[in-house]
N, C-alpha and C positions, 0 to 999 in steps of 0.2 A: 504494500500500500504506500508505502513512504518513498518508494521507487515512483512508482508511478507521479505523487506528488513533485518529486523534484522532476520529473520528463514534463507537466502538465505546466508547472510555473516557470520553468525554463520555456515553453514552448508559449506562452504569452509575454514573460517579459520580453522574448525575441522581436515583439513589435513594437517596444518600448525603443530598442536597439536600435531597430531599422528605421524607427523614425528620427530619431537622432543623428544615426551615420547618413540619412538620405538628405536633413538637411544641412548639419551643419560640415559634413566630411567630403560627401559626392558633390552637396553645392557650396562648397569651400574651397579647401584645400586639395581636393582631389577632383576637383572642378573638370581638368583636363580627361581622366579619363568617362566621367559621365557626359560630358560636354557631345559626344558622336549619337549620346541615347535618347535626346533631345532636338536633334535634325532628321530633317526630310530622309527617308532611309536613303538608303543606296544598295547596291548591290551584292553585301557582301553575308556571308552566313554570319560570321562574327562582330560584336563592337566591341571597343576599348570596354567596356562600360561592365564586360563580361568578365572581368580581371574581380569583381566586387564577388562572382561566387567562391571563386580560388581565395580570397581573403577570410572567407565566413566559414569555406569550409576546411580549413588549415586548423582552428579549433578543436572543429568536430572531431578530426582525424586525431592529434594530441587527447582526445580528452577520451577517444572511445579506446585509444589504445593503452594507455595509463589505467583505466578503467577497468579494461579485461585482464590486464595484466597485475592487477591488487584486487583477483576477485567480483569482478560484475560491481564494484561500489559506487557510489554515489559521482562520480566523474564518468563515467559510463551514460549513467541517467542523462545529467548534462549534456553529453555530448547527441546524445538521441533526442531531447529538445530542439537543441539546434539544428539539427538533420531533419527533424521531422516539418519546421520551420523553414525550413531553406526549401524542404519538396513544396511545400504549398503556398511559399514565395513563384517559383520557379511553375506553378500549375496557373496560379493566378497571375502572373505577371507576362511572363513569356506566350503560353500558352492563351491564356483565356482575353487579355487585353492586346496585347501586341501581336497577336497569331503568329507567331513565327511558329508553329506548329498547330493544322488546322484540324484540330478536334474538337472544339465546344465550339463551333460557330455563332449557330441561333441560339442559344442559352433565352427562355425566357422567367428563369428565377431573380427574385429582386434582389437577393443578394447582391448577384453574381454582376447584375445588370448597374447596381449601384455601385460596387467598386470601381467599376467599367467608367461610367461616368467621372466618378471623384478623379479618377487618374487620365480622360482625357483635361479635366481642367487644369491638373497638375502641368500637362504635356502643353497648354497653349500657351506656356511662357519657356520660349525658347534659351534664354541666357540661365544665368546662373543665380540671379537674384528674381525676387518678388515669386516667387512660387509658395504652392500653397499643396494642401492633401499630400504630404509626404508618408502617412501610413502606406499599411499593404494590407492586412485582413480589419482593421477595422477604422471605418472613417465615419464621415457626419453623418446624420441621419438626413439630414435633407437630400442627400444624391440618392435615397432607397426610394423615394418619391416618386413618380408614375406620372 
């Protein structure tokens, strides 16, 4: 139970996280490699922007291997929040707003349809400053609106 506990509040603080490195890190100081995630696409499979999973998940990998390696303990857990946070970053982000993998096309759940929203208004400020909705699983209630 206390496992599960620490996977559950790791896996909500993780949007604590994200929304913190998405404003003040991506549109900071790390400006330059978000900066490709925020233009007209182009043609390429990959962006700079893509370096931000290899960051997040360098953790995972330290904490799930420390982890197995002292017994499944409580750094294991950890590291399974974040991993499990990073898949349904990478479901909702990639896949479900950005299509770069076309599987939920027509989604017509509000959920799903409201994050969609909150992150094209995120997307209509191309620079680095004045943006806004830097979550990822939960934002205002006003974009779940119909």
């Amino acid at each position: 139970m206390v496992s599960f506990l620490i996977f559950l509040g790791i896996f909500l603080f993780m949007e604590c996280v994200t929304w913190f490195t998405h404003k003040y890190v991506m549109h900071g100081f790390m400006w330059y490699f978000h900066s490709d995630h925020h233009q007209p696409k182009y043609a390429h499979t990959f962006e700079r922007n893509d370096i931000f999973f290899v960051i997040f998940a360098i953790p995972s990998i330290v904490l799930f291997y420390f982890g197995a390696e002292q017994g499944m303990n409580y750094l294991f857990f950890i590291g399974l929040g974040i991993t499990a946070y990073g898949f349904c970053y990478f479901m909702i982000h990639d896949v479900l707003i950005h299509q770069r993998f076309k599987w939920f096309k027509n989604s017509k759940n509000k959920y799903l349809i409201g994050l969609r929203k909150a992150h094209k208004v995120h997307h209509k400020h191309l620079g680095k400053h004045h943006g806004e909705c830097f979550g990822m699983l939960f934002v205002p209630f006003k974009y779940y609106k119909i």
